[in-house]
N, C-alpha and C positions, 0 to 999 in steps of 0.2 A: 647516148643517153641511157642509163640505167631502166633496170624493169621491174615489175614485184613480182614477175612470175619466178617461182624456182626451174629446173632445168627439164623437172618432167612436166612443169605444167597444171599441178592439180593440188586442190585449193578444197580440204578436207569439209571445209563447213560450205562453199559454195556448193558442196551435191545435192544437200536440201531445199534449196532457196527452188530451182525450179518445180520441186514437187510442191512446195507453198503456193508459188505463182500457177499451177495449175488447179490445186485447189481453190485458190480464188474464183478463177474462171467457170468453174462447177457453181460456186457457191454463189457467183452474180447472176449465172444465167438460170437459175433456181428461183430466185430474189426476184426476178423480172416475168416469173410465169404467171403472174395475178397483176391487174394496173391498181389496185388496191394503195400498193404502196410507192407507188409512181410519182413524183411530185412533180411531172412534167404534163398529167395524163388530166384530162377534163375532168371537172367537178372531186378535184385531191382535197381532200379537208384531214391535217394531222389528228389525229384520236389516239387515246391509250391503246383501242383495239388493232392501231394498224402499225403503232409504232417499232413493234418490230420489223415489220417488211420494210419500214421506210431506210429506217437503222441500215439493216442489212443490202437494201438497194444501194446507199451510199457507200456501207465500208468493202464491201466485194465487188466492186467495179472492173470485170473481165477483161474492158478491153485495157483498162493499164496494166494486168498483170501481161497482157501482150506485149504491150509496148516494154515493160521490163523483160522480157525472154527475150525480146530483140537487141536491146542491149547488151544482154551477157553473152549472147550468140556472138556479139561484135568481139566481145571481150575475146571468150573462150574460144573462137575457130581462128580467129584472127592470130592468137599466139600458137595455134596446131597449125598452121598454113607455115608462121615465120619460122620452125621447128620441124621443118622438113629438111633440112639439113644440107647436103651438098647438091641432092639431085636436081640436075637441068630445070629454071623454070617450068616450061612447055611440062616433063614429066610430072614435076611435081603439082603442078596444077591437077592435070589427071588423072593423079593419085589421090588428093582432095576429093574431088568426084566422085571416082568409084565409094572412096568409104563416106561421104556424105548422102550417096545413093542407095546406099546399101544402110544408112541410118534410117531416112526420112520415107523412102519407097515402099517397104513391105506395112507397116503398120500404117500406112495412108490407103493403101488397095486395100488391106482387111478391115478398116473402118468403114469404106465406102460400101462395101460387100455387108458389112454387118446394118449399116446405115439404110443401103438400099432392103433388106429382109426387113426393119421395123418400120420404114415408109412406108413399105408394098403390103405389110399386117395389118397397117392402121390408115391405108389410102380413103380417100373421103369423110374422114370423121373429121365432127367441128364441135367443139366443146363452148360454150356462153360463160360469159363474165371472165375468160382469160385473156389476155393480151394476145395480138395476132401473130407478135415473133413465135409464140406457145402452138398456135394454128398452122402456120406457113407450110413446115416439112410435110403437112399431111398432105399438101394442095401438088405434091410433084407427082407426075405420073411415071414411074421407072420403065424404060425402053432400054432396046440394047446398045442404040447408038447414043443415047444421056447416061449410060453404066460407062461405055467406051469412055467418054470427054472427061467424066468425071475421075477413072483412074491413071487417065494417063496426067491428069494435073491444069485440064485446060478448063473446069468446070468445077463449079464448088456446090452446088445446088440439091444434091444426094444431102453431105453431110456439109455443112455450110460450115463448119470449122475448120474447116480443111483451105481456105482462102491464106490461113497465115501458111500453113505450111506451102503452097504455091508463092508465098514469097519468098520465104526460106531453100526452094530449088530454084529460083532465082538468083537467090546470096551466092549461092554457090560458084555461080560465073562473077558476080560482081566483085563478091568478099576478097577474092585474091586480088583482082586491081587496087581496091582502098587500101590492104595491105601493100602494096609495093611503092604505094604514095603516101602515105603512112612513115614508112621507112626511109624516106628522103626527104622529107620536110620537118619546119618548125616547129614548132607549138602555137607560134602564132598562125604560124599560117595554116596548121590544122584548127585552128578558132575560125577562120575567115574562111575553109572551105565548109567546116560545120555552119557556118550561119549561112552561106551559100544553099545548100543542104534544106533548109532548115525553110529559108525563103524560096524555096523553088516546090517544098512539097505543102504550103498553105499557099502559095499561086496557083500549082497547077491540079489543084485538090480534085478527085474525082474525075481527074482529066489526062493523065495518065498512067500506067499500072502500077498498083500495088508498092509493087520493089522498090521503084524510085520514089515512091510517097513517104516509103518507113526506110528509107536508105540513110538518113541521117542519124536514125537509133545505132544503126550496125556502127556507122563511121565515128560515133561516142564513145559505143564501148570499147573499140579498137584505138581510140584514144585516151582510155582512162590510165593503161601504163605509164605515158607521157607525164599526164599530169601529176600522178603521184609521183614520180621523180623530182615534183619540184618542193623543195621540205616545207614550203610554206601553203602552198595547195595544199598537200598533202595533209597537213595537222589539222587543219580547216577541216576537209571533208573526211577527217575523220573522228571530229570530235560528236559530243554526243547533240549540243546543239543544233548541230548541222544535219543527223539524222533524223532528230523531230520536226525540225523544220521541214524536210522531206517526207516525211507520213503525215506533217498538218497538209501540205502541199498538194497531197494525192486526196488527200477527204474537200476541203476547200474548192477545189479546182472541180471535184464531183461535184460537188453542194452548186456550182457557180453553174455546173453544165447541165445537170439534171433541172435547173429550174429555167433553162433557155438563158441565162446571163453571159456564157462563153463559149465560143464556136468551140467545136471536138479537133479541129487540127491545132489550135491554141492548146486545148486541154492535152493533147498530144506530146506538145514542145515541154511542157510544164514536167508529166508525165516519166519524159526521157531523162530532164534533167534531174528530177528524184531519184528517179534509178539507178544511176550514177552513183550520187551522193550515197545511197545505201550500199551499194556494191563496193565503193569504197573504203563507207564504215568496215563490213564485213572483213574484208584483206587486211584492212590497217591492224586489225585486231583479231586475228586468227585464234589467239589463244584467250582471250578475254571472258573471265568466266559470265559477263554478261549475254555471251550469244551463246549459252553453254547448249542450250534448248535444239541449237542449230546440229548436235551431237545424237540426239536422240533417235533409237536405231528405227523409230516408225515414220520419223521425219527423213533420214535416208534412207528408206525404201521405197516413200514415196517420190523422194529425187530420183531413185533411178529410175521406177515407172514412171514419171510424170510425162511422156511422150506420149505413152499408151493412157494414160488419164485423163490426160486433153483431147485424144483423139477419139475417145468412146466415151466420154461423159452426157455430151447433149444427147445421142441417142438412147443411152439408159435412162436421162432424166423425162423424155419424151415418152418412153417407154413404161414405164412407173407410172410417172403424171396420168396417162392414159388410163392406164388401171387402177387409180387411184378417183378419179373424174366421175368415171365408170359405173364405180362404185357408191362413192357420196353425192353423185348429179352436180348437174349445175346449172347456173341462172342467168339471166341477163348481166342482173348486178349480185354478184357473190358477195355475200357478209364479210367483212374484217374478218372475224372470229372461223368461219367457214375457210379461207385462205389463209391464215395463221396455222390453222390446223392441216392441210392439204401439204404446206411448204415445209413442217416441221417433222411429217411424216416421208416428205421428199429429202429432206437432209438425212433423216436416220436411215433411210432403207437406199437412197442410190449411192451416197458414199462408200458405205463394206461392198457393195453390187461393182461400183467402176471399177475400187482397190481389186478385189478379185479377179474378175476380167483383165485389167489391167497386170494382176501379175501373172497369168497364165501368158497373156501378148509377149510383156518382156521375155520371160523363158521360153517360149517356143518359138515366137517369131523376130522378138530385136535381137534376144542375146546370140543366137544362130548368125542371120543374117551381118550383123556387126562384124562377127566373127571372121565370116565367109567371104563381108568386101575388105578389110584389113587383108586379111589373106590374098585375094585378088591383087590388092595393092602393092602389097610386098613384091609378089609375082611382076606385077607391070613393072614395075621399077629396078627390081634386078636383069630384065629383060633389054629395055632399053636405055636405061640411065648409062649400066654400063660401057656398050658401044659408044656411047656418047661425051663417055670421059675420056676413052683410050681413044677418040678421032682426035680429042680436043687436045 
């Protein structure tokens, strides 16, 4: 069955898309530091003074732009796993590894490290009239055995965004098996282990880990080659209907969760399926002067930092928020207009703050380390692949 990857794999306009999905993630959990604009949150009454937070509560909803990373992660590693070329499975799995470890490992320590210094500066403080997600990180006490757990990946509680990337070293052992069954099965029958998938992480929700809750996002994206092989799929989810309907899909599905109307592993399924559909778009139409936007060299800069964006954004905007708190006081019940202003002063000053951080992370610590387990890799794989062709 045919693919729509080319031979190296890389897909000009999808480098941006994760630095978007990261700035969402900034820009919801920004949205969510006053319950002001909460329509979940006791005594919510819509006003012109809140309607921006409310607005912006619903259109930057972080955890879907998760669940979209995880999708493309299915996509994009899943065709780097089947593009390993002749080397020994066993080898090439462990060549996966090292350069997967060598992506996700350094810039997860130096957030937890950066995470653990603005916890422990601002331990004990409690700010009135913010939501308690906004409070929580202050409530940790940093110890050397909670610094241990938390970098080696078995703890997320330092920097609590760090839970998706302990899924994603996860993937790492999984992602090459759904690859290898992947490549020996239907279409139908990748539909019927996706809905397998799909029913086993809203049964056993919150009941067991992470990886196999969001496992069904990876085994989509890893499936969406499939599908667009088929020309009638394909024209579907790439027309334009189909992409709006996937952005109504992601607002709708928010609007239905934020007001208690639809469970979040429901909102999850809905979620993945969008993401698809746009990932689709994107491919079908690489050169379409409609995603022209997706070209712009500030939108791939922030695709290549967007690792480092996600991984230092909540502590920056904790950071700020505090000194901005600080400064203007707070109340039991904070004004609309008092929170309007705190979150509009938090958009302008922690975004160029993360970008910055963010690109000094990439150049010193991703683009190095990358470098260093690619190189690793190489090394393992001339090492033992070889022996391993001349026994065979």
């Amino acid at each position: 069955m045919s693919s729509v990857a080319p031979p190296s794999g890389f897909f000009p306009r999808l480098q941006s898309m994760p630095g978007i999905a990261a700035l969402i993630v900034m820009l919801g959990h920004i949205f969510i530091s006053f319950p002001n604009g909460l329509m979940n949150h006791a005594g919510y009454e819509l006003r012109p003074s809140n309607f921006p937070l409310s607005a912006g509560y619903v259109l930057f909803q972080a955890n879907t732009a998760v669940i979209f990373f995880y999708v493309l992660s299915g996509f994009v590693l899943g065709g780097s796993f089947q593009r390993r070329g002749d080397a020994p499975l066993l080898i090439g799995w462990l060549s996966f590894a090292i350069k997967r470890a060598g992506r996700l490992l350094p810039v997860m320590w130096f957030s937890v490290l950066f995470a653990a210094l603005v916890v422990s500066a601002l331990s004990g403080m409690r700010f009135e009239g913010v939501t308690e997600w906004f409070n929580d990180p202050f409530k940790t006490a940093i110890h050397p055995g909670l610094l241990v757990r938390n970098l080696v990946g078995n703890d997320t509680s330092i920097n609590p965004l760090m839970w998706s990337v302990q899924v994603e070293l996860v993937m790492v052992l999984l992602l090459p098996i759904m690859t290898l069954v992947i490549a020996r099965t239907t279409l139908l029958m990748d539909a019927m282990i996706y809905g397998g998938l799909c029913v086993l992480s809203v049964t056993l929700w919150a009941k067991i880990p992470n990886a196999f809750i969001y496992s069904y996002c990876f085994y989509l994206g890893l499936m969406l080659p499939k599908i667009l092989a088929v020309p009638a799929e394909a024209r579907w989810l790439a027309s334009g209907p189909a992409a709006l309907l996937a952005i109504a899909a992601y607002v709708v599905t928010g609007l239905l969760t934020n007001n208690n109307l639809l469970w979040l592993p429901y909102k999850f399924l809905f979620d993945a399926a969008a993401s698809v559909i746009l990932l689709a778009y994107v491919l079908r139409r690489m050169d379409s002067p409609t995603l022209a936007f997706l070209d712009w060299p500030l939108l791939r800069t922030l695709g290549d930092i967007s690792y480092s964006f996600y991984a230092y954004g909540l502590m920056v905007q904790l950071l700020v928020g505090a000194a901005l708190l600080s400064l203007t006081g707070s109340a039991p019940r904070v004004t609309n207009w008092h929170a309007d202003f705190v979150i509009a002063v938090l958009l302008l000053i922690c975004i160029p703050v993360n970008f910055g951080l963010s690109i000094l992370s990439y150049r010193y610590v991703e683009l190095p380390m990358i470098g260093m387990s690619r190189d690793w890799a190489r090394r393992f794989e001339s090492r033992f692949a070889r022996p391993a062709r001349r026994a065979a």
